[in-house]
C-alpha positions as CSV (number, residue, x, y, z in Angstrom):
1,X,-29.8,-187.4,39.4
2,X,-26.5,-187.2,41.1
3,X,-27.7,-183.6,42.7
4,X,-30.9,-185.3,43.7
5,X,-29.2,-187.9,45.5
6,X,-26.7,-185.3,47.2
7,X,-28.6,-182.8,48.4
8,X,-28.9,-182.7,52.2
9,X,-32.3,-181.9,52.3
10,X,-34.3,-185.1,52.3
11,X,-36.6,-185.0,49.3
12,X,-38.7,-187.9,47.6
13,X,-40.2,-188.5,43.7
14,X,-44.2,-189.8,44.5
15,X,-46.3,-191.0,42.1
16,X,-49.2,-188.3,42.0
17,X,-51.9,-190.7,41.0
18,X,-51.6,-194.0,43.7
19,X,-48.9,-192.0,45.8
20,X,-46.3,-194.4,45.2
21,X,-42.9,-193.2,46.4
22,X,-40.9,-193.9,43.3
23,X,-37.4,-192.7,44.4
24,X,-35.6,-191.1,47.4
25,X,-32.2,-189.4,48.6
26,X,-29.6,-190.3,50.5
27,X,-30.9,-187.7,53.0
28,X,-34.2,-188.6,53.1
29,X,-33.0,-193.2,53.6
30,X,-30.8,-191.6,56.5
31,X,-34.6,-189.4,58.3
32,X,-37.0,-192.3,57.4
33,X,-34.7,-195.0,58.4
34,X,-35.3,-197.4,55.7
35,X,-33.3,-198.9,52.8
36,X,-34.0,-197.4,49.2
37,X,-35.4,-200.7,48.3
38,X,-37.9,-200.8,51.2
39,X,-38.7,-197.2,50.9
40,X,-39.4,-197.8,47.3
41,X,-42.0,-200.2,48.3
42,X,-43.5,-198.0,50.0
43,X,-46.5,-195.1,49.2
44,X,-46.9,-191.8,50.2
45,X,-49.8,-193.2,52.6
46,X,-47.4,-195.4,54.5
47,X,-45.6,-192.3,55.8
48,X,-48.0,-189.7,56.1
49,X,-50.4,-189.7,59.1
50,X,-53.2,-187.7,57.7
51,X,-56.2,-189.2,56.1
52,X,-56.2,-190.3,52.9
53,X,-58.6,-188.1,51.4
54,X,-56.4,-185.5,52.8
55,X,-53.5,-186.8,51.0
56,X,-54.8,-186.9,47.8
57,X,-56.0,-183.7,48.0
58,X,-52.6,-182.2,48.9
59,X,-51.2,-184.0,46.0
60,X,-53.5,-182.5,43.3
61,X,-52.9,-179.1,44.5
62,X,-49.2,-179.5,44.1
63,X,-50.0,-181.3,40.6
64,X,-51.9,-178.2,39.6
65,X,-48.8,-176.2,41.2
66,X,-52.4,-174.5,42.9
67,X,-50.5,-174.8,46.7
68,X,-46.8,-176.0,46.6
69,X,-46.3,-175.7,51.0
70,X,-47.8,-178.5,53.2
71,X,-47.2,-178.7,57.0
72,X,-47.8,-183.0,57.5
73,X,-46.7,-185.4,60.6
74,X,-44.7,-188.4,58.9
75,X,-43.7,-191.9,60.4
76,X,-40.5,-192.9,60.7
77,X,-39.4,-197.1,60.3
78,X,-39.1,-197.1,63.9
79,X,-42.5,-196.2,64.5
80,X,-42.4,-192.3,65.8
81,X,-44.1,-189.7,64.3
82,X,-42.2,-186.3,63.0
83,X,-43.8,-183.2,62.2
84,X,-42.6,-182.0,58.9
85,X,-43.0,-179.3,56.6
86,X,-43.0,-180.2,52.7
87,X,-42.4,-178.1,49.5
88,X,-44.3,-179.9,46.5
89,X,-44.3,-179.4,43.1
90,X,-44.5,-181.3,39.4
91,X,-41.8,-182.9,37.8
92,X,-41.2,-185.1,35.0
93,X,-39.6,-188.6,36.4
94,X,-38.3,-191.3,33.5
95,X,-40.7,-190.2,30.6
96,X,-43.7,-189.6,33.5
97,X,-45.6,-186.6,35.7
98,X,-44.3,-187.0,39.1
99,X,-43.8,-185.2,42.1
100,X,-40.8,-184.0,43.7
101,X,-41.3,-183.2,47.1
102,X,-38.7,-181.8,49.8
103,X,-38.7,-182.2,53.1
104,X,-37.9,-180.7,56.3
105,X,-38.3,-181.9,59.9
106,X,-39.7,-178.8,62.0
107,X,-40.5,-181.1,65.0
108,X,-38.3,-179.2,67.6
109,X,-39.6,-175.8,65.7
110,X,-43.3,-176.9,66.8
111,X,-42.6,-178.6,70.1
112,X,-41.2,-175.3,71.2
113,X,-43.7,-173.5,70.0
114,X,-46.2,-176.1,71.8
115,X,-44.3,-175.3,75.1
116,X,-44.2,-171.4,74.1
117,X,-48.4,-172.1,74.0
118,X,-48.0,-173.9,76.7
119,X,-46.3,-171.6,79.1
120,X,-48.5,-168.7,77.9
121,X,-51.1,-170.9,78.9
122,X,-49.9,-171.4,81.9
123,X,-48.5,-167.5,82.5
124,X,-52.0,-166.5,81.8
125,X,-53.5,-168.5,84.5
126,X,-51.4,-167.3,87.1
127,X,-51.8,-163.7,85.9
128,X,-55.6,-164.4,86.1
129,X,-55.8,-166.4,89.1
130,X,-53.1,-164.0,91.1
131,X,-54.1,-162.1,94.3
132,X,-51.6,-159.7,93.1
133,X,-53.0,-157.3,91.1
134,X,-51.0,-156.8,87.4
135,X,-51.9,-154.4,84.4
136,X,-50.5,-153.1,81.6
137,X,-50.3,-150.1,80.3
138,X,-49.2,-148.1,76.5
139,X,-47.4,-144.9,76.1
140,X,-50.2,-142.7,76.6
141,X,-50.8,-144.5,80.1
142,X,-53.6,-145.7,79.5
143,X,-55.0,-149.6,80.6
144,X,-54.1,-152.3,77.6
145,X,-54.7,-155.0,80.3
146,X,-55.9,-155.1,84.1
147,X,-56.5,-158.9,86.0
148,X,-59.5,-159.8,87.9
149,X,-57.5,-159.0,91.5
150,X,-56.9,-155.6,90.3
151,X,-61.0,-155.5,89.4
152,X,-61.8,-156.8,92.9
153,X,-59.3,-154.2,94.9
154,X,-61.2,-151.2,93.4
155,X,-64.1,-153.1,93.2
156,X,-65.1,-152.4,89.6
157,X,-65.5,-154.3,86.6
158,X,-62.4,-155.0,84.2
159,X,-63.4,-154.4,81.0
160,X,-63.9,-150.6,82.4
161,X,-60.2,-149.8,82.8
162,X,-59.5,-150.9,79.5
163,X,-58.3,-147.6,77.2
164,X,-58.8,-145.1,80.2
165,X,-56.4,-143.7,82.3
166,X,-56.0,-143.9,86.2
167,X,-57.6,-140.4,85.9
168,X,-60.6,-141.0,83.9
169,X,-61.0,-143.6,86.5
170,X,-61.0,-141.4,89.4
171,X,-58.7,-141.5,91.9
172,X,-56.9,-139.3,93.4
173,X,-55.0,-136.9,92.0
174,X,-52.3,-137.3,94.3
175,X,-52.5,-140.7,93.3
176,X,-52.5,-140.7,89.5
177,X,-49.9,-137.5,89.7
178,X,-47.2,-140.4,91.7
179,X,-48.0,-142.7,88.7
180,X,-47.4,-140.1,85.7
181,X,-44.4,-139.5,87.0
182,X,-43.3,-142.6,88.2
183,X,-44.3,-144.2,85.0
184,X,-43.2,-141.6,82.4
185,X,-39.7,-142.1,83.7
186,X,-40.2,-145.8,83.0
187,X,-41.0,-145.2,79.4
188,X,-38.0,-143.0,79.1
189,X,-35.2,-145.1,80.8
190,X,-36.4,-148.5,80.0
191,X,-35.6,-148.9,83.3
192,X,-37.2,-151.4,86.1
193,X,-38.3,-149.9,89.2
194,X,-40.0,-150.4,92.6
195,X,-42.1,-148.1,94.5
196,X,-44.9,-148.2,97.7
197,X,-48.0,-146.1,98.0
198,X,-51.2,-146.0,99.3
199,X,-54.4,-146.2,98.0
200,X,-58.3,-145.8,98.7
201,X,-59.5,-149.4,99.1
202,X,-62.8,-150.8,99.8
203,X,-62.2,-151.4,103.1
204,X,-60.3,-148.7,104.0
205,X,-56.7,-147.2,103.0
206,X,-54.5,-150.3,101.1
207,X,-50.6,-149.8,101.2
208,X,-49.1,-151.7,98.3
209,X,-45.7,-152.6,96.6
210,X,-45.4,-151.5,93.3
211,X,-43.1,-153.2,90.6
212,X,-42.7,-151.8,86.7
213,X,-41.1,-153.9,84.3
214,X,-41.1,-152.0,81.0
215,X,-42.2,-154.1,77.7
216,X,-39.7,-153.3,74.2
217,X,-40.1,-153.5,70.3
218,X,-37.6,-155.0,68.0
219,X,-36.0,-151.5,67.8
220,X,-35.4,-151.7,71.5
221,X,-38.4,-148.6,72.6
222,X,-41.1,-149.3,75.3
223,X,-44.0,-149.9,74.0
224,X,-45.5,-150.5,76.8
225,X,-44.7,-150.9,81.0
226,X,-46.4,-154.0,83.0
227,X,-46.6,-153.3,86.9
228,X,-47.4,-155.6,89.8
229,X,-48.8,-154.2,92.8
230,X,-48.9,-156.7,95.4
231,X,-51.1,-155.8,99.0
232,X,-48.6,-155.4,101.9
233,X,-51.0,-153.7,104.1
234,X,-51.1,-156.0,106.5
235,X,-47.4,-156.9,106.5
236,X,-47.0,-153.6,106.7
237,X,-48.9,-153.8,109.9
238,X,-47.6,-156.4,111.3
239,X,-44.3,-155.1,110.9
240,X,-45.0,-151.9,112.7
241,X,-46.8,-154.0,115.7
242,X,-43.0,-155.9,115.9
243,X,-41.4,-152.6,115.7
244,X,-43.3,-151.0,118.7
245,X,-42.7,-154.3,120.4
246,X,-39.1,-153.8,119.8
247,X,-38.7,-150.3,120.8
248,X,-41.1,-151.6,124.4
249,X,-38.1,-154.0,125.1
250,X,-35.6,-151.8,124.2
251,X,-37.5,-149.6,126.6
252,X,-37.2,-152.0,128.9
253,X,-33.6,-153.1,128.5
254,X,-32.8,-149.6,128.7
255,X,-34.2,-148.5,132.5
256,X,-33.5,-151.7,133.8
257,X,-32.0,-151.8,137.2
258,X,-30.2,-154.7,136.2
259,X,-27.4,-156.5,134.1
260,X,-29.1,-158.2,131.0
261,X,-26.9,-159.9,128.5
262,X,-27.4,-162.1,125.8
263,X,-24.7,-164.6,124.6
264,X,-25.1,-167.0,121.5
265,X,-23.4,-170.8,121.0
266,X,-20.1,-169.7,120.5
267,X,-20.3,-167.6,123.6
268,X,-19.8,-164.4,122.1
269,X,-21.9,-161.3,123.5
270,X,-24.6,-160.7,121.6
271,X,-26.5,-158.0,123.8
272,X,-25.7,-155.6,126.4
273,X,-28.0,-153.0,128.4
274,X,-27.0,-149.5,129.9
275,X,-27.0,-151.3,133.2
276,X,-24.1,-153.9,131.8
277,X,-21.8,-151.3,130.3
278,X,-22.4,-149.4,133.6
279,X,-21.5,-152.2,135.8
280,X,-18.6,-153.1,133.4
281,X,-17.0,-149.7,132.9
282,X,-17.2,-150.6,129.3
283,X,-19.5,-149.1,126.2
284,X,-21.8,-151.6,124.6
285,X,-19.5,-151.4,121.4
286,X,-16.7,-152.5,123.4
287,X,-18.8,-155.4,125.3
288,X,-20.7,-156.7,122.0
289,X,-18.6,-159.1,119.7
290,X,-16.9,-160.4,123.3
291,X,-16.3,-163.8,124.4
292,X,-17.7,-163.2,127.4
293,X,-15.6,-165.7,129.5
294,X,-12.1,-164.5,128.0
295,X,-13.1,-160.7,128.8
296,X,-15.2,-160.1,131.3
297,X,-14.7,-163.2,134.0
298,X,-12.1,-163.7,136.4
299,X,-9.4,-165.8,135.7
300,X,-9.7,-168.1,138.2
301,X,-13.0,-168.4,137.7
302,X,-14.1,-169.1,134.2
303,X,-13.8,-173.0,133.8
304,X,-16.5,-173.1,136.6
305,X,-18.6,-170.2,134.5
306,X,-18.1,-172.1,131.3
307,X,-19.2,-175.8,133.1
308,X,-22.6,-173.8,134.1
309,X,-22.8,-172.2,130.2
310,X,-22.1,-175.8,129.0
311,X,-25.5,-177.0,131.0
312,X,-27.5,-174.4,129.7
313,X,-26.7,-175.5,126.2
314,X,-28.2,-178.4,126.7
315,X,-31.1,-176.9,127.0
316,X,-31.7,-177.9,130.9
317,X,-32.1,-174.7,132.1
318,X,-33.3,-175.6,135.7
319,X,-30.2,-176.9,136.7
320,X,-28.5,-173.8,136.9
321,X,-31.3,-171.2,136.5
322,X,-29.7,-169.2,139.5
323,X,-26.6,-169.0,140.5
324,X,-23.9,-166.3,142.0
325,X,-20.1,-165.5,140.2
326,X,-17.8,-162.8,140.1
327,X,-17.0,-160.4,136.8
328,X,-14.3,-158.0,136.4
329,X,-14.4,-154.6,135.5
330,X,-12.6,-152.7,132.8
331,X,-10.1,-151.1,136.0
332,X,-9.7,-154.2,137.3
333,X,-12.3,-154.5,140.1
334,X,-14.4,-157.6,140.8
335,X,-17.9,-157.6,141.3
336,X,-20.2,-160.4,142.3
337,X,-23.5,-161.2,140.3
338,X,-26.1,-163.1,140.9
339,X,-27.4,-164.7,137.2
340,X,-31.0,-165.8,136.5
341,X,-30.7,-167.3,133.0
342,X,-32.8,-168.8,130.3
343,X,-31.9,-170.6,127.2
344,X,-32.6,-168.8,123.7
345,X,-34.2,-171.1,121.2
346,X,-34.3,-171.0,117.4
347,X,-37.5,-171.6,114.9
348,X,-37.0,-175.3,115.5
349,X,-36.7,-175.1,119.4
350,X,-32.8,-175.5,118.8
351,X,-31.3,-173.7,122.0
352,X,-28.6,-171.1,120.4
353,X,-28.1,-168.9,123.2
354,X,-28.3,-168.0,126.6
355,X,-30.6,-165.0,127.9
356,X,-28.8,-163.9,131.8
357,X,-30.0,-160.7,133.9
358,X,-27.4,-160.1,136.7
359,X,-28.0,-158.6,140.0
360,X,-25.0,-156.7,141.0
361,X,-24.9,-157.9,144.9
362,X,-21.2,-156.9,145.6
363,X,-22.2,-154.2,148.3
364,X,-25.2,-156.4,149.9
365,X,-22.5,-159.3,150.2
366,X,-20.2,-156.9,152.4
367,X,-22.5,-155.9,154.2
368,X,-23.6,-159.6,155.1
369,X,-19.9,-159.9,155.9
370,X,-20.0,-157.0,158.2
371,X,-23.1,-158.6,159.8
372,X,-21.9,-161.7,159.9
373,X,-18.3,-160.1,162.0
374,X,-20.6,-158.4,164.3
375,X,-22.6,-161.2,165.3
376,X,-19.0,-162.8,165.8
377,X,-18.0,-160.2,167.9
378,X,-21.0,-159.9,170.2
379,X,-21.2,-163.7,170.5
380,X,-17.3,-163.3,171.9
381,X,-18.5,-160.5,173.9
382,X,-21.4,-162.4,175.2
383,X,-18.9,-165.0,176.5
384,X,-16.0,-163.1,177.3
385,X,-18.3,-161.2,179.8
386,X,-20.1,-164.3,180.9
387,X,-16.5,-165.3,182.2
388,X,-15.4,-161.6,183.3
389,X,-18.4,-161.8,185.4
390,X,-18.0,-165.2,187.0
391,X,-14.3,-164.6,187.5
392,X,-15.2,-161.3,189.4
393,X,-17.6,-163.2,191.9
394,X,-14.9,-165.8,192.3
395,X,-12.3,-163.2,193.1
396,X,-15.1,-161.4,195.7
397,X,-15.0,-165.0,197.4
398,X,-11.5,-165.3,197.7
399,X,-11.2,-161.4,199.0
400,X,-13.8,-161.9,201.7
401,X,-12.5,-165.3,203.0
402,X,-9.3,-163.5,203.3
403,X,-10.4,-160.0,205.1
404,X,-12.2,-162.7,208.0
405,X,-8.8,-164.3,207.8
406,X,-7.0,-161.1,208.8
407,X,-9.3,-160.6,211.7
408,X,-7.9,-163.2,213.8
409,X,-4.2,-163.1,212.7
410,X,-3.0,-159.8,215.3
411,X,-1.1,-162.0,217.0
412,X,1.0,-162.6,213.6
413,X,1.8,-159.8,211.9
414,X,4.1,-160.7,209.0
415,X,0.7,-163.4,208.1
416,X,-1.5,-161.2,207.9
417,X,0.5,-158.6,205.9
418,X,1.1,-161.4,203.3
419,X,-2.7,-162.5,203.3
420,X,-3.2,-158.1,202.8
421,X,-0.9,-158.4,199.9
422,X,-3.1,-161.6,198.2
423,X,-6.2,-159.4,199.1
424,X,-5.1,-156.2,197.4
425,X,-4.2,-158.4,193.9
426,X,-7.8,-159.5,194.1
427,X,-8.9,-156.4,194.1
428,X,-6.8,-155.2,191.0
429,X,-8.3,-158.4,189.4
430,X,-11.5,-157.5,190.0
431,X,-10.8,-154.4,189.2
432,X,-9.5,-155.3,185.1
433,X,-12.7,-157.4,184.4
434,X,-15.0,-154.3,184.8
435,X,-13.9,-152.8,181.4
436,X,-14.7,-156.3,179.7
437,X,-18.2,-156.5,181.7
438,X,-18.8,-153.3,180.6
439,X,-17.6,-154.0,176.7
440,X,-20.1,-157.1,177.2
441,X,-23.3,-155.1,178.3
442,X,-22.2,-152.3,175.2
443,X,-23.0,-154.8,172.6
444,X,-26.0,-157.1,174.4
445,X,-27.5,-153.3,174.4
């Protein structure tokens, strides 16, 4: 009895007739949670959940040694249930038949296997339900399993595919030569591998992604390769409708005739046209990955530059939507730009950069300059020969007053020679405003 009560397996001595427990382990006290006492007060049909009818039954066959393996769920003194597996058989107990029964709790065993149920369950219903079409295939390449969206893509029934190969199916040759290959090699490495083809669809050509996962035995060999083709046709077009987008405004960026430049947050040039790196002296390597303000802004100029980035990040664009500052070039040179500029916003309308195209106006702002000096001058020359011209009548006056004068000074001699002297500087007066009269006409014409 001392090995009965030391074993670690927990085992019980029942009564085969009422199913009273007669005896327990120490193992068995420590899973049921009762006292020996208690569980001696006890019969089989307190523990076990199945019917009673059930439970004799079980115990006749192990009497009879006719089936010595049950699978039962068992309560516990706390009330939960256990599922349990029990090996049964006769015994002789104190001078009588009994039954010596040992038990083992398999209730983690089957709740696994309730979850592995479960998530096949679950696996199948996805694989079913997917618009991704999934099928497996054995060595010889032929169908073991196709879904219903692999059904609806070709638009014929499943249970057609099933033992044929793509060939016997009928398409193309092309087609089915891709997936020998493809899939042979598959077989052979055990390897994963991705592909993308296209295919004759109901509608017209389908372009699909093509996954193989292969399936092994114990001994590590494929047995057998499962592939998931998933429709990326129109991804696929939508993707080349953004890429001829793209190469349009790279088009775009390319022949225009001015600056455009793009520069994120942290004010580091992000873009660059032809018409930038041509303005700059620089290539587009050398300008992109910039701060813009520490390399291509005058010095005395970029706290006013970086104020005006500053309100653009805020996202209040209007403020400074236009505006006119100077860059320098890589010899040195400044040129003046005038900016447009609009904010760059992310997914979530964040603003993460600003968007500027730059009109290079250095030569135009000279040449207002220029304008702006000759309007100066002809204003000047306007008034200069408004003046000549009134100082020359003035002078006329004085001359003639003079020569009447003259005409009734003969009887004073050294008077009138004076007053001829006065006379004569009037007429080199007179004479020294005609070149400004003349400079003044020149520039009214």
């Amino acid at each position: 009895m001392d090995f009965f009560k030391n074993i670690s397996a927990a085992a019980l001595i029942i009564d085969p007739e009422h199913g009273n427990i007669l005896d327990a382990n120490n193992a068995a006290l420590r899973f049921y949670g009762y006292s020996l006492e208690e569980i001696q007060s006890l019969s089989i049909q307190d523990i076990n959940t199945f019917p009673l009818p059930k439970i004799r039954a079980a115990m006749q066959q192990a009497k009879d040694e006719s089936r010595d393996h049950f699978f039962f769920k068992h309560r516990l003194a706390n009330g939960e249930s256990r599922n349990v597996e029990v090996f049964s058989g006769p015994i002789e107990y104190r001078g009588r038949n009994a039954l010596y029964s040992i038990i083992h709790d398999i209730s983690q065993g089957v709740k696994a296997e309730e979850l592995l149920n479960q998530s096949e369950d679950r696996y199948r219903a996805l694989v079913e339900n997917s618009d991704d079409v999934i099928s497996r295939f054995d060595r010889q390449l032929k169908y073991l399993y196709l879904n219903p969206a692999g059904a609806t893509l070709t638009g014929k029934r499943q249970e057609e595919f099933i033992g044929k190969t793509q060939r016997e199916m009928g398409f193309p040759d092309e087609l089915c030569d891709l997936f020998e290959a493809v899939m042979n090699k598959a077989f052979e490495t055990g390897q994963s591998s991705r592909h993308e083809f296209t295919m004759p669809g109901i509608h017209g050509p389908v372009t699909l992604d093509w996954l193989l996962n292969p399936e092994f035995a114990s001994d590590g060999s494929v047995i057998s390769v499962v592939n998931h083709l998933r429709d990326v046709t129109a991804h696929r077009q939508a993707k080349q409708a953004i890429e001829i987008e793209q190469q349009r405004a790279q088009t775009y960026l390319n022949i225009a005739s001015v600056m455009m430049i793009a520069i994120d947050c942290g004010q580091t040039v992000t873009l660059a046209n032809p018409k930038t790196c041509e303005i700059l002296g620089y290539t587009e390597d050398e300008i992109v990955g910039k701060k813009w303000f520490d390399h291509f802004i005058p010095q005395n100029n970029i706290k006013q530059t970086q104020k005006i980035f500053e309100q653009l990040m805020t996202g209040d664009e209007k403020l400074v939507e236009y505006y006119t500052s100077p860059i320098i070039t890589k010899t040195g040179d400044e040129r003046i730009i005038e900016w447009h500029n609009s904010v760059i916003r992310d997914e979530s309308g964040a603003v993460n950069g600003v968007l500027c195209s730059g009109n290079d106006v250095t030569d135009l702002k000279k040449m207002e300059a220029q304008f702006n000096q000759a309007q100066k001058m002809e204003a000047i020359g306007t008034l200069v020969g408004g003046i000549a011209h009134d100082f020359n009548n003035m002078l006329a006056a004085i001359s003639g007053n003079i020569t009447l004068i003259e005409m009734d000074l003969d009887a004073h001699p050294k008077l009138a020679h004076e007053l001829s002297q006065v006379n004569e500087l009037c007429f080199n007066a007179a004479d020294h405003c005609c070149p400004v009269k003349e400079l003044a006409a020149r520039k009214q014409a």
